[in-house]
LUMLO-623419 format. One line per 3 residues: their letters; for each residue x, y, z of N, C-alpha, C. Coordinates in steps of 0.001 Angstrom, whole numbers. Example, Ala and Ser with C-alpha at 12.3 -4.5 7.8 and 13.67 -1.06 7.14 Angstrom:
// LUMLO-623419
as	13190:-5690:7800:12300:-4500:7800:13200:-3300:7800 | 12850:-2250:7080:13670:-1060:7140:12900:30:7870
This chain:
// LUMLO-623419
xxx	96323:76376:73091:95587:77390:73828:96292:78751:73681 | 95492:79700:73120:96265:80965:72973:95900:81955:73312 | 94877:82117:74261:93849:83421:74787:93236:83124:76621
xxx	94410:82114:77047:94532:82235:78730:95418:82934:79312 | 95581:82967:80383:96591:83418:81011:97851:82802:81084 | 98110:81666:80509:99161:80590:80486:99901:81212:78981
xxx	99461:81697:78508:99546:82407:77130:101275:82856:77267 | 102040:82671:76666:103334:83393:76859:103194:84880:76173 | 103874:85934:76799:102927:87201:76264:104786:88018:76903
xxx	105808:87931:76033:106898:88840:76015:107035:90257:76318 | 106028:90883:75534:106019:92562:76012:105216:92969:76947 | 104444:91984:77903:104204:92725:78826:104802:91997:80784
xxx	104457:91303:81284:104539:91518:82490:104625:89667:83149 | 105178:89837:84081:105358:88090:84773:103523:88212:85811 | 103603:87066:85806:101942:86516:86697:102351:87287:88443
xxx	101124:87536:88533:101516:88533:89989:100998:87346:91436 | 100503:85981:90559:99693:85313:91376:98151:85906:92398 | 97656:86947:91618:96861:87573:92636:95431:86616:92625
xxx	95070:85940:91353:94152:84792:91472:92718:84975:90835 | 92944:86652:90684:91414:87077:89772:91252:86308:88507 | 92136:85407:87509:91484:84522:86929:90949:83527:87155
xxx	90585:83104:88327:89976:82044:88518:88769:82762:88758 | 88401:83597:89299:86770:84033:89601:86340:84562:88003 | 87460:84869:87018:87056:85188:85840:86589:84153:84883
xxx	86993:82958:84971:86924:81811:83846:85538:81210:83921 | 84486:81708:83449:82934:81038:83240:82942:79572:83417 | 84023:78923:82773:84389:77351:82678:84628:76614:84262
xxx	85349:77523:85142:85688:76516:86100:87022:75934:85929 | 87999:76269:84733:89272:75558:84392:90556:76092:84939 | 90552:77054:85866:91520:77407:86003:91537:77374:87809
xxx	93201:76346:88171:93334:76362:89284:94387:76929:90174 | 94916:77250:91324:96318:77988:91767:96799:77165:92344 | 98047:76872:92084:98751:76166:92430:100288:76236:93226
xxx	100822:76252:93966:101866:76978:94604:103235:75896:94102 | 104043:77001:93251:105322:76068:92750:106196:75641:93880 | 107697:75271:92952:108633:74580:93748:108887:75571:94385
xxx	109398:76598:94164:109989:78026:94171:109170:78922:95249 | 107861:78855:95820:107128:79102:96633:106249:80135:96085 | 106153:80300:95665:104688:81260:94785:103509:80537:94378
xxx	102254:81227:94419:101352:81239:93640:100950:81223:92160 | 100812:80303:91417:100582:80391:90198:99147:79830:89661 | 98911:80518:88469:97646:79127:87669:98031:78209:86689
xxx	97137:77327:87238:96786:75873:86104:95838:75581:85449 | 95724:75843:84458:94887:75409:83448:94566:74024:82739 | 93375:73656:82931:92645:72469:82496:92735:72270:80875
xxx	93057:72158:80055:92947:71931:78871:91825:71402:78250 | 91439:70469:79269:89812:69990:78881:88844:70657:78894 | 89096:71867:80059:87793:72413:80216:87814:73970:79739
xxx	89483:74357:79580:89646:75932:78825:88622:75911:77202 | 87869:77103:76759:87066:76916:75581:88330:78224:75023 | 89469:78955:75735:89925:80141:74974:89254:80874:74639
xxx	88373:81261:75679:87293:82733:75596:87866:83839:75992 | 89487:84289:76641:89862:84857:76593:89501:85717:78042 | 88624:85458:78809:88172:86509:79659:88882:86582:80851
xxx	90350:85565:80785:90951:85728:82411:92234:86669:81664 | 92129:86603:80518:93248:87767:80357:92791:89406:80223 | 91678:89352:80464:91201:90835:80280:91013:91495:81088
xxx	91743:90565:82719:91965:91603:84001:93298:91328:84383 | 94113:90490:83135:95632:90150:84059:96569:91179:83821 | 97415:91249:84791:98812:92678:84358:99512:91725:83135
xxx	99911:90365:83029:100478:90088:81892:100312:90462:80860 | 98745:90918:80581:98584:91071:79331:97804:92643:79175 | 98822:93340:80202:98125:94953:79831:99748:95697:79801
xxx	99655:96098:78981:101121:97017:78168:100471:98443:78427 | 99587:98663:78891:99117:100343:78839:98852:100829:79978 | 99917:100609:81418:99095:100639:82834:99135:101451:82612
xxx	98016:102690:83968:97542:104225:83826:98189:104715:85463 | 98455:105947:84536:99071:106366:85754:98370:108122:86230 | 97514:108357:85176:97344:109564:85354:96434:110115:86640
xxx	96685:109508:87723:95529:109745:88732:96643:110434:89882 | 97568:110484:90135:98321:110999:90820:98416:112477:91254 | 98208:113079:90109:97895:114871:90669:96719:114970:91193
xxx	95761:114151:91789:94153:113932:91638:94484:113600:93525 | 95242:113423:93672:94923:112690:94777:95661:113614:96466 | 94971:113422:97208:94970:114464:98383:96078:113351:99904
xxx	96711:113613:100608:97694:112750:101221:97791:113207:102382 | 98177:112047:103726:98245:112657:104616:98681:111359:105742 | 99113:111814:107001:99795:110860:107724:99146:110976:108878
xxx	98622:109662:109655:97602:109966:110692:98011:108976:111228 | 97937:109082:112451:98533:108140:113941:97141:108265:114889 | 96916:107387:115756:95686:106845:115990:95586:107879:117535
xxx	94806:108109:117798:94977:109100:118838:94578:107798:120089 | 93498:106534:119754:93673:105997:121018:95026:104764:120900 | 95891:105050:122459:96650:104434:122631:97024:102445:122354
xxx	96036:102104:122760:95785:100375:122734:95416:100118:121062 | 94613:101185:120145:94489:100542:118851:95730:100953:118026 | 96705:102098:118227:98105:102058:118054:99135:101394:117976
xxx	98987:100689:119645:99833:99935:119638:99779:98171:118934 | 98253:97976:118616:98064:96861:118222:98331:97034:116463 | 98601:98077:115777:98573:97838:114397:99817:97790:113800
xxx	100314:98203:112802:101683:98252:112508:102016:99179:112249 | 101349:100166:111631:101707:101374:111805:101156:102524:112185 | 100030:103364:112088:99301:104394:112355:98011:103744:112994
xxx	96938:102826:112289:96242:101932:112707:95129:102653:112179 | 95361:103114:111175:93884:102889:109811:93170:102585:108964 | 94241:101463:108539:93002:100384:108056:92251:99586:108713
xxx	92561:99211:109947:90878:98280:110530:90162:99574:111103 | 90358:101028:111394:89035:101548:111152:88359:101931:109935 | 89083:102126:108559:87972:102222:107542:87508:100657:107671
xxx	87915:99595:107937:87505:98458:107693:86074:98462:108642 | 86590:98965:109454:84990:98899:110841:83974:99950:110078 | 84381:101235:109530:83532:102122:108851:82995:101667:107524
xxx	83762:100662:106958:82935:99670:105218:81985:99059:106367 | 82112:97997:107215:80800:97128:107654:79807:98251:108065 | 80063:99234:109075:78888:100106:109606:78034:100741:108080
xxx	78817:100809:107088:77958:101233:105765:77474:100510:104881 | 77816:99006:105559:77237:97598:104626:77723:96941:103966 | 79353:97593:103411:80236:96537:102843:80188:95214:103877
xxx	80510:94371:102519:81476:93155:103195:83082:93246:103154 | 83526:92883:103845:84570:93446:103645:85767:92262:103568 | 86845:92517:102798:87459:91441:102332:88976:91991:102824
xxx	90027:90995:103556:90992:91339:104321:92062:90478:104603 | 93511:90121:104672:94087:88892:105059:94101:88443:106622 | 93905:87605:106485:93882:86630:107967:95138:85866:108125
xxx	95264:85132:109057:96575:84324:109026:95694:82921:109513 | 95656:81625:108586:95597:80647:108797:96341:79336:109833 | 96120:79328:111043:97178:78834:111995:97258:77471:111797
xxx	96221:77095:111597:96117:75442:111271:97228:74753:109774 | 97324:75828:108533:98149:75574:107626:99198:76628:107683 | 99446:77725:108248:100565:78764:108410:100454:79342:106800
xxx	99503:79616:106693:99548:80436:104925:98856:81145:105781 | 98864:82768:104857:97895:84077:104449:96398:83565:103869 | 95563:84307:104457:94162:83816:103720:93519:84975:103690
xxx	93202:85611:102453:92059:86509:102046:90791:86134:102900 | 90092:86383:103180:88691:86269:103494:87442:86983:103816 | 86484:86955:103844:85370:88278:103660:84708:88129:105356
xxx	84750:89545:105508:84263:89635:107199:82667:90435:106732 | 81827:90152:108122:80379:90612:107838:80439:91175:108545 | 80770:91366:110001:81137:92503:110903:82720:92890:111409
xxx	81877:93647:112879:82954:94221:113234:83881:93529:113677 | 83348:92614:114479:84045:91291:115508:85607:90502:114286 | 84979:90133:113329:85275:89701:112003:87042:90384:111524
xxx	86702:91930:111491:87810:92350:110808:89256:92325:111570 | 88545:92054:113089:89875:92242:113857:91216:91134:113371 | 90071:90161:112870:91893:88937:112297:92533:89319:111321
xxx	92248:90610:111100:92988:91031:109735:93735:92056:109988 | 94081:92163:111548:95124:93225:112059:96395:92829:111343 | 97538:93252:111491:98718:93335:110764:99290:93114:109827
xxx	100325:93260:109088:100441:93233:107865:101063:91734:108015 | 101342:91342:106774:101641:89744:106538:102517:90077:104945 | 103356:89659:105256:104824:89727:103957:105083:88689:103306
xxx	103889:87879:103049:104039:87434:101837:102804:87104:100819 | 102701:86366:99752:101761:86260:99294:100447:85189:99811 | 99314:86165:100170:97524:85345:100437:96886:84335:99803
xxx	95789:83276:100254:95487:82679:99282:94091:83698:98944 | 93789:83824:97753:92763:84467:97608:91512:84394:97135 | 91576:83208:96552:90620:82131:96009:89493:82239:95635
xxx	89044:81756:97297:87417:81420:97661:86942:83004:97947 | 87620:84254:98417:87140:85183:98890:86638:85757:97737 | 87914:86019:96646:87689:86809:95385:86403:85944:94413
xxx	86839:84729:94500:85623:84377:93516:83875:84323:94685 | 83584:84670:95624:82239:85041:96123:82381:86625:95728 | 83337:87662:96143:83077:88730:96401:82632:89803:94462
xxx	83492:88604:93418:83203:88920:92042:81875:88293:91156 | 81442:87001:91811:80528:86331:91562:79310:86065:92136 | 79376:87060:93322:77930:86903:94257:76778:87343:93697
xxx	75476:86781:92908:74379:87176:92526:73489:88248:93160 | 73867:88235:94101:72883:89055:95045:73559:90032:95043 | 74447:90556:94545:74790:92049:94213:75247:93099:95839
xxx	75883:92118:97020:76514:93561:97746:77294:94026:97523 | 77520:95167:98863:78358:95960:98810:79827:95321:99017 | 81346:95368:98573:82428:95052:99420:83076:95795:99156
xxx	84266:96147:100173:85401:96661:100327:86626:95625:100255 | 87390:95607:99502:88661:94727:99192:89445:95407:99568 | 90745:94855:100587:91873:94886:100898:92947:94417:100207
xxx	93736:95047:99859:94876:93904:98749:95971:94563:98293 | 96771:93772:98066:98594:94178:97456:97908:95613:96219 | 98929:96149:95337:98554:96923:94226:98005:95655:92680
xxx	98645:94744:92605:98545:93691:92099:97028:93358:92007 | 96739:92618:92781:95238:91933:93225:94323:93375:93248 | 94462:94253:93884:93685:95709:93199:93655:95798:91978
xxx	94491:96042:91440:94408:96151:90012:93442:95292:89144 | 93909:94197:88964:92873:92751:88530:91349:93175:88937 | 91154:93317:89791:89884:93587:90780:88595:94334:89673
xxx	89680:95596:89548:89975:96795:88968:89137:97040:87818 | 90412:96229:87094:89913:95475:85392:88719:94790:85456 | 88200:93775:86317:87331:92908:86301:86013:93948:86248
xxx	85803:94723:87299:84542:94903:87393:84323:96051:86402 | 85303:96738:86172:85272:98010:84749:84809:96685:83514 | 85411:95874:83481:84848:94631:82020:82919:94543:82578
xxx	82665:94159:83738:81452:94086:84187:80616:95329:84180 | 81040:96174:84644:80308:97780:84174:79815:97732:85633 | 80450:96942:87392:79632:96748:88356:80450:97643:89461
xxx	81132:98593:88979:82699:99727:89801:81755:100267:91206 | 80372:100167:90979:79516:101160:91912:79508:100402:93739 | 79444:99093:93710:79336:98301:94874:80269:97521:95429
xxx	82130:98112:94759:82797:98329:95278:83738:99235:95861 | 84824:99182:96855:85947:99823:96876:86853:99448:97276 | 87730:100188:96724:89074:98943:96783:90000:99785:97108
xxx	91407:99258:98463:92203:99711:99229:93057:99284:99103 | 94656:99331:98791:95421:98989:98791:96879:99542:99339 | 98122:98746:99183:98607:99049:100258:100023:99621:99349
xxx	101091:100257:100172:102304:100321:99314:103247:99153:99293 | 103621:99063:98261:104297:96929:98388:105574:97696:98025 | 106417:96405:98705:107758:96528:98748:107923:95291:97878
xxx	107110:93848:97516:107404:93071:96827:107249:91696:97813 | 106887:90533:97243:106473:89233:98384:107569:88274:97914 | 107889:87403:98779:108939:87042:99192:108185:85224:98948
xxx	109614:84549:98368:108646:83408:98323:107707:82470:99560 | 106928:81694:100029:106135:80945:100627:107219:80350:102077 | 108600:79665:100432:109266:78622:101525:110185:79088:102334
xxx	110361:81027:102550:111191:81091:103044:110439:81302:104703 | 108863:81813:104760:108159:81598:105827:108370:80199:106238 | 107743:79216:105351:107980:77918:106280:109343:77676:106854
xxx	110419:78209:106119:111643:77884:107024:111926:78350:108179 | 111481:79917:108222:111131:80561:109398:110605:80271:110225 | 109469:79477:109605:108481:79251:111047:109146:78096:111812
xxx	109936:77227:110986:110859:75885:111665:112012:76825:112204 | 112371:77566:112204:113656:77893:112942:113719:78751:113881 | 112056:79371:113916:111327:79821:115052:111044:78963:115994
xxx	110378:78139:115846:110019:76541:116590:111551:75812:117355 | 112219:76011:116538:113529:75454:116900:114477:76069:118637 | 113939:77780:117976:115171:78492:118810:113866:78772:119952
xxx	112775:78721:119894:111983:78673:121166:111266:77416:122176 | 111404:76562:121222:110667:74931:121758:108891:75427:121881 | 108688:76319:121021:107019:76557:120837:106525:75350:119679
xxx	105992:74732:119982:105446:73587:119122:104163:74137:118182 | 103193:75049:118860:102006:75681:118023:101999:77069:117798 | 101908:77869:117233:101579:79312:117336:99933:79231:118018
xxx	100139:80006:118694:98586:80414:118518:98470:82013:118583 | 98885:82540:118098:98996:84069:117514:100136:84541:117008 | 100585:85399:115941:101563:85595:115888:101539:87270:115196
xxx	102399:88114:115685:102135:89465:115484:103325:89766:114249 | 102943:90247:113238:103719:90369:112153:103932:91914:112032 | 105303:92657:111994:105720:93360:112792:105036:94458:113600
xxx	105601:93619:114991:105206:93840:116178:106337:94729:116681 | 105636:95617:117819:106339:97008:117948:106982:96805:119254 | 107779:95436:119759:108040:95389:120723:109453:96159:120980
xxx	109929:96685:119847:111481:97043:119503:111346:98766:119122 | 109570:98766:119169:109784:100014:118224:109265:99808:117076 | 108352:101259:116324:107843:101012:114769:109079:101130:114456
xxx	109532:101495:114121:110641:101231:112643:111542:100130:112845 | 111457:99266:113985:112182:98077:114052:111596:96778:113141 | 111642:96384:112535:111271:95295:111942:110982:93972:113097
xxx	110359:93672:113543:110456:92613:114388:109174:91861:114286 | 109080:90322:114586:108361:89355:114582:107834:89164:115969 | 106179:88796:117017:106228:88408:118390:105545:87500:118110
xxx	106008:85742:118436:105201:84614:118578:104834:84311:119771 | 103645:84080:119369:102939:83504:121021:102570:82002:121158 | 102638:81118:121858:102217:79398:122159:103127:78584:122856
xxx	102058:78415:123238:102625:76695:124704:102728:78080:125704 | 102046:78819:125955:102225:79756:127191:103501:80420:127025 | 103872:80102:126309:105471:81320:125998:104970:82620:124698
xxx	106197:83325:125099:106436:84318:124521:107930:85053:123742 | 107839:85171:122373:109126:85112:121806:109298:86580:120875 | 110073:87327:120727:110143:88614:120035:111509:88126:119096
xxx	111316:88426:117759:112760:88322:117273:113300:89723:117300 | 114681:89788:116898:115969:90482:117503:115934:91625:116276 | 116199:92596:116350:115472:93951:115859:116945:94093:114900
xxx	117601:93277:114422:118811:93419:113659:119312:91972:113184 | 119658:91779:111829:120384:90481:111285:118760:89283:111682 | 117715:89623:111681:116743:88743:111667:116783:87803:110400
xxx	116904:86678:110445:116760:85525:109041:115750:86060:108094 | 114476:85909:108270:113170:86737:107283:113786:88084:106899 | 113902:89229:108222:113838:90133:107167:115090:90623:106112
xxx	116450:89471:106521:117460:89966:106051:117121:89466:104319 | 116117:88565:103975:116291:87777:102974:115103:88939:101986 | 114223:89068:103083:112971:89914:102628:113635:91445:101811
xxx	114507:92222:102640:114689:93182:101930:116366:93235:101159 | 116583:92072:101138:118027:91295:99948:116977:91618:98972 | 115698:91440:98790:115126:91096:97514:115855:90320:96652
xxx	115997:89292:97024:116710:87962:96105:115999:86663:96097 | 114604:86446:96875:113913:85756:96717:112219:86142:96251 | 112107:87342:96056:111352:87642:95480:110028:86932:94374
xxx	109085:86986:93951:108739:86384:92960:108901:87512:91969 | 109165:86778:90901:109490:87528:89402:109113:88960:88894 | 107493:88975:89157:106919:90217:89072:107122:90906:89982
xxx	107670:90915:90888:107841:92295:91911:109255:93592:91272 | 109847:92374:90801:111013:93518:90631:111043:94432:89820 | 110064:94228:88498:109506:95363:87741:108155:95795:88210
xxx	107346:95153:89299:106255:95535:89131:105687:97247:88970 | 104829:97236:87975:104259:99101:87186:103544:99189:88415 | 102572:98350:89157:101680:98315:90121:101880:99097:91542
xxx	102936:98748:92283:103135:99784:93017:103421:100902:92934 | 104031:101444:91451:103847:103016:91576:102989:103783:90265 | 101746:102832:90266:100658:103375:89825:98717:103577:91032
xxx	98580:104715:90874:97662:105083:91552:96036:104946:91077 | 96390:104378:89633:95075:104790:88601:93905:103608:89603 | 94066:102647:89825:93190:101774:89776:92674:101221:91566
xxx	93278:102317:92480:92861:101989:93782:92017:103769:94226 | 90939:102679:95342:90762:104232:96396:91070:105263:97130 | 91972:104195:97597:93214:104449:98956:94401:103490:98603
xxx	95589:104515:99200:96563:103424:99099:97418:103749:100649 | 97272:102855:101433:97761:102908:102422:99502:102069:103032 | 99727:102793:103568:101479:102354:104296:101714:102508:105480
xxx	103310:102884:105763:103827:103698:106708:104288:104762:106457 | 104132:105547:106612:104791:106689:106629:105975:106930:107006 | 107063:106603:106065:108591:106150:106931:109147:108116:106457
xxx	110141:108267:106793:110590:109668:105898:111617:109832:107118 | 111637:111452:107065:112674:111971:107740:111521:112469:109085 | 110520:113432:108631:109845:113713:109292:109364:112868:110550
xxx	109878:111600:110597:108775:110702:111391:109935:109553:111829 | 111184:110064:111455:112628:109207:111908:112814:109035:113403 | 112505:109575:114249:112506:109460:115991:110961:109031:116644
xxx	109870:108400:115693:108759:108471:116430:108531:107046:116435 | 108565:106500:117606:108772:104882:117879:107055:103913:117779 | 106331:104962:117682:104642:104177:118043:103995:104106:116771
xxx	104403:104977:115806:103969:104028:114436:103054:105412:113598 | 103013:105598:112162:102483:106977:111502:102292:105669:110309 | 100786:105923:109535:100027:105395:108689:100133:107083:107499
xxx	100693:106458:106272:100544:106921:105435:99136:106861:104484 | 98281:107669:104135:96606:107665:103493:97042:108634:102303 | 96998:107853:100989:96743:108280:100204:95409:107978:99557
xxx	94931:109267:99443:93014:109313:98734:93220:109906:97594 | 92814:109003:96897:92814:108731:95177:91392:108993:94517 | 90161:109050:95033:88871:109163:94198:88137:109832:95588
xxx	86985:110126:94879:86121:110624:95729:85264:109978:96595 | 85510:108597:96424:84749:107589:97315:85715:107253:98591 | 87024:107189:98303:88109:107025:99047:88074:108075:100381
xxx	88023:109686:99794:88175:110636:100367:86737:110645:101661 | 85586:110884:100933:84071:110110:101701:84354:109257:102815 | 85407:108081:102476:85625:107097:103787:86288:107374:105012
xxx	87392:108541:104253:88286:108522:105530:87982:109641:106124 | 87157:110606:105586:86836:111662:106208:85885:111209:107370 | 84898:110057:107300:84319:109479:108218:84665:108548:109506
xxx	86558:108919:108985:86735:107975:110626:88067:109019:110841 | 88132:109807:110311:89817:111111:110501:89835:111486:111601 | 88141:111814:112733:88144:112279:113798:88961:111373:114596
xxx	89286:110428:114254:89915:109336:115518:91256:109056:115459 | 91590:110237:114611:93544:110096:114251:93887:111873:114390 | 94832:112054:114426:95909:113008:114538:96205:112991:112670
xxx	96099:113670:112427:96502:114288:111014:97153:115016:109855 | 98120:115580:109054:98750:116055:109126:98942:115835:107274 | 98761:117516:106540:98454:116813:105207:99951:116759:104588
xxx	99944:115999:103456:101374:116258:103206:101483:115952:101253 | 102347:116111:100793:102680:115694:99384:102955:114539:99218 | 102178:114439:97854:102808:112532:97645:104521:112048:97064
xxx	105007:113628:96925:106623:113031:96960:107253:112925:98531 | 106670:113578:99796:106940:113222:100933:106865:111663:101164 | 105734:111525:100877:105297:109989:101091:105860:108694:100662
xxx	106255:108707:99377:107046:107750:98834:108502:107835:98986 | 109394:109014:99722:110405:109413:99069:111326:107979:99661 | 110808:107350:101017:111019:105919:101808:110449:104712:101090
xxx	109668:104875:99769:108856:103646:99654:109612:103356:98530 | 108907:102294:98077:109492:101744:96331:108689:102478:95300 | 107621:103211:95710:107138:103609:94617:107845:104436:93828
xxx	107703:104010:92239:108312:104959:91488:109522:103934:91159 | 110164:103055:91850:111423:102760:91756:111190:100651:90884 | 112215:100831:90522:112731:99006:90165:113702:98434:91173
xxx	113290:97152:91269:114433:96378:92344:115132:96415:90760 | 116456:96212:90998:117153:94962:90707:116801:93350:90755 | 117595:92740:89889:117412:91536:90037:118443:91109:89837
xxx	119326:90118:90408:120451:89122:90069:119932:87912:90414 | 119736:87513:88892:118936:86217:88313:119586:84903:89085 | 121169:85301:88916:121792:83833:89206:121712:83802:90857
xxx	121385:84941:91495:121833:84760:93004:120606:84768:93469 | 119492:85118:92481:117875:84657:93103:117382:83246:93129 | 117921:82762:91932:118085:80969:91236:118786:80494:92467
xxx	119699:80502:93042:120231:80097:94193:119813:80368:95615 | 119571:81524:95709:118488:81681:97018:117259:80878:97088 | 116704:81165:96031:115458:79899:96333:115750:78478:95996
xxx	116665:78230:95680:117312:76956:95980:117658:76471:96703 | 118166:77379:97549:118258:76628:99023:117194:76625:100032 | 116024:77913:99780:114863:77763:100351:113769:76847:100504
xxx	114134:75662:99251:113804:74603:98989:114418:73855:98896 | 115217:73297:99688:116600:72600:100078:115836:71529:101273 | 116762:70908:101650:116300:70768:102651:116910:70895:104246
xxx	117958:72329:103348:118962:72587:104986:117662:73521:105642 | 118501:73684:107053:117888:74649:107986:118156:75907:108025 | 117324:77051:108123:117028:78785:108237:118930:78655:108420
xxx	118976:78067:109929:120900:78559:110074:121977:78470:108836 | 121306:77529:107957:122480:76615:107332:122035:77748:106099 | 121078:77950:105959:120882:78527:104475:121434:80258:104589
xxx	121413:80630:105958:121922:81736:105965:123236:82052:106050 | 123661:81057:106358:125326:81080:106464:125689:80543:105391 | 125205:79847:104420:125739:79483:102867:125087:80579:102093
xxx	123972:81342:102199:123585:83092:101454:124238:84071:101475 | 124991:84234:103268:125852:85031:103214:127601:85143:102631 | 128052:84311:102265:129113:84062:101648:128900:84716:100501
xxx	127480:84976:99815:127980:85979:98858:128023:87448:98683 | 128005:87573:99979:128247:89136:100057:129572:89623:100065 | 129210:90940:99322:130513:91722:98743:131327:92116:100295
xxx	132945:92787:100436:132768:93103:101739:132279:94404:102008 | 131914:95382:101389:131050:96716:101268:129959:96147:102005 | 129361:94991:101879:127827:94737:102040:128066:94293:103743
xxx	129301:93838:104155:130010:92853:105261:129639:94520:106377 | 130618:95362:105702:130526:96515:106894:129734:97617:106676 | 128802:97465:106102:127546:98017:106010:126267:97206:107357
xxx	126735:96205:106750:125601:95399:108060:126402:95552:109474 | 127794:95220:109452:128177:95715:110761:128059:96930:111395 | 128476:98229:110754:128241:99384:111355:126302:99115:111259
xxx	125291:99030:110738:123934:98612:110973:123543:98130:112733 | 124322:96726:112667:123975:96691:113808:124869:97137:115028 | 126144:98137:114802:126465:98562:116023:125538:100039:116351
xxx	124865:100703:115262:124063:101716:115783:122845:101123:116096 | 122465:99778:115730:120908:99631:116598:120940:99354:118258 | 122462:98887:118674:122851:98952:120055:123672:100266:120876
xxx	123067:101304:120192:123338:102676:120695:122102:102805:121410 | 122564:103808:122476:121410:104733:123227:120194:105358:121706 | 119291:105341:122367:118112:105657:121073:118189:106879:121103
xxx	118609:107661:122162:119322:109301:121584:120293:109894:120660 | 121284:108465:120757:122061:108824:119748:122214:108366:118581 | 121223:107321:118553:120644:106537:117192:120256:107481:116108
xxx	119103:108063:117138:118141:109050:116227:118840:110091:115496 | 119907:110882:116331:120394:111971:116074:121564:110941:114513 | 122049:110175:114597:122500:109464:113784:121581:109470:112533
xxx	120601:108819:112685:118985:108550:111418:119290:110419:110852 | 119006:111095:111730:118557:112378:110907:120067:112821:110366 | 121196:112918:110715:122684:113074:109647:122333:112273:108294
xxx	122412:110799:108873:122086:110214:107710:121141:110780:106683 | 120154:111161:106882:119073:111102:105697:119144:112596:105540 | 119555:113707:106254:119869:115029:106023:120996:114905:104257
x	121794:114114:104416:122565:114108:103540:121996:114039:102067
């Protein structure tokens, strides 16, 4: 087989798992499958692949020419929600579930991640109203299943409207697909700024060592960072069995592993995708910077990339606070533009133990042994300023980043 996505293809790019070949393959042969390692991948049928080639003609593996020229094109700006309660419920500014409420009022369907409680995975899924989009409040840090949503929302005969929500990755694909179809008119597509997804098994370990340190046996909601600490605190709030649990706004297990970037999946650490603009409407974030270093309730970064983009948000801007800005303001906090690193042998081992069968405690106290001691009193002075007065935190944040 030499014209799937299974294809080994050197000069260009690792599988992003976003899943648009499966709604691409006419055949039906291609399935996703989640490795040892905790990612998303495809499987291919051999019986039923004919090598028609058409799931590689929306994959990043096999595009060596991403576009980037849309960037001077595009207009930017940072908006915080002027009502109080939809603020505090989002993660950061709280504008994507109103363009999401403004796609249904104009007839999209609209496509968004949910959190599956019954299996504890991410789930893409397509909302018809308003009621609908609300499960697709907060962000979720790792990789969606995307499946069943993408293959109705690329394959629906009846030709509606949708709005897709999605990593830069799964935009992209999207992207490619319907430019191959010639069908760009009855969608739009939103995406977000990625920092990179983290494998599967280091959530499930989480969620056991969450369970552990609270005696919550079910979730039945869980707020993925939740502002109980503060926006710029990173923090987790689980809710079930009538309790209530916030994790600790410093040395958290998830996010210490999440932004190690050492469990990463493959394609994130080069991914072209997050700091290319060519192939989304909007690309939405936080607005982290200097400007916005003391403001605890949360600022949504809106970047508008096309003229359909700009159309949307101008139709819900009345309901935010606004403020225009440059797109080197915007990223100067993000990854865009930038490469992780990778240390192969200490990623090979991180997810080795993520698939171990020790516990969150055990794997973090055998991860941390390999830190340098630079890295030792870096995290210590870290968390002796997150237990400062927040007056003198802040005034701390702005020295720092003045520099």
């Amino acid at each position: 087989m030499e014209y799937n996505v299974l294809t080994d293809n050197l000069n260009a790019h690792y599988c992003t798992g976003c899943s648009v070949c499966v709604a691409s393959c006419p055949r039906k042969a291609i399935t996703i499958l989640l490795t040892e390692d905790g990612f998303y991948e495809p499987c291919i049928d051999e019986k039923l692949c004919t090598d028609c080639g058409f799931c590689q003609k929306s994959c990043y593996k096999f595009d060596d020419n991403i576009l980037y020229e849309n960037e001077n094109n595009c207009v930017v700006y940072s908006a915080t929600h002027k009502n109080s309660h939809e603020l505090k419920s989002s993660t950061s500014g709280g504008v994507s579930v109103e363009l999401m409420r403004e796609c249904i009022k104009q007839g999209y369907k609209v496509l968004g991640v949910a959190y599956d409680y019954s299996k504890n995975i991410a789930v893409t899924k397509v909302a018809s109203s308003i009621e609908d989009v609300e499960k697709f409040k907060g962000s979720k840090y790792f990789q969606s299943s995307t499946i069943d949503a993408f293959d109705e929302a690329l394959n629906d005969k009846s030709k509606p409207k949708y709005a897709i929500f999605g990593t830069p990755c799964q935009i992209y694909a999207i992207s490619k697909y319907i430019d191959l179809h010639e069908d760009k008119d009855r969608f739009l597509l939103i995406d977000i700024f990625c920092h990179g997804c983290p494998s599967m098994n280091l959530w499930e370990k989480y969620l056991k060592y969450i369970k552990e340190r609270t005696g919550i046996s079910k979730f039945d909601r869980i707020e993925f960072r939740s502002k109980t600490h503060a926006w710029h605190e990173f923090c987790f709030t689980f809710h079930g069995n009538n309790a209530e649990y916030s994790s600790k706004k410093n040395n958290d297990p998830f996010y210490t592993l999440f932004f190690d970037k050492n469990a990463f999946n493959r394609a994130c650490y080069n991914c072209e995708m997050r700091s290319s603009l060519a192939y989304t409407d909007i690309r939405l974030g936080d607005f982290w910077g200097y400007q916005y270093d003391t403001n605890t309730t949360g600022v949504s970064a809106v970047v508008l990339c096309s003229d359909t983009g700009k159309n949307l948000f101008n139709k819900v801007c009345n309901k935010f606070e606004t403020h225009q800005h440059t797109l080197a303001e915007t990223i100067v906090a993000q990854s865009f533009g930038k490469q992780h690193s990778c240390n192969v042998e200490l990623r090979k081992y991180t997810l080795g133990l993520l698939s171990s069968d020790l516990s969150m405690k055990e794997i973090m106290k055998a991860y941390r042994k390999n830190y340098s001691f630079k890295k030792k009193i870096k995290i210590a002075a870290k968390s002796i300023m997150k237990h400062l007065p927040q007056k003198v935190y802040f005034e701390i944040k702005k020295i720092v980043h003045g520099i």
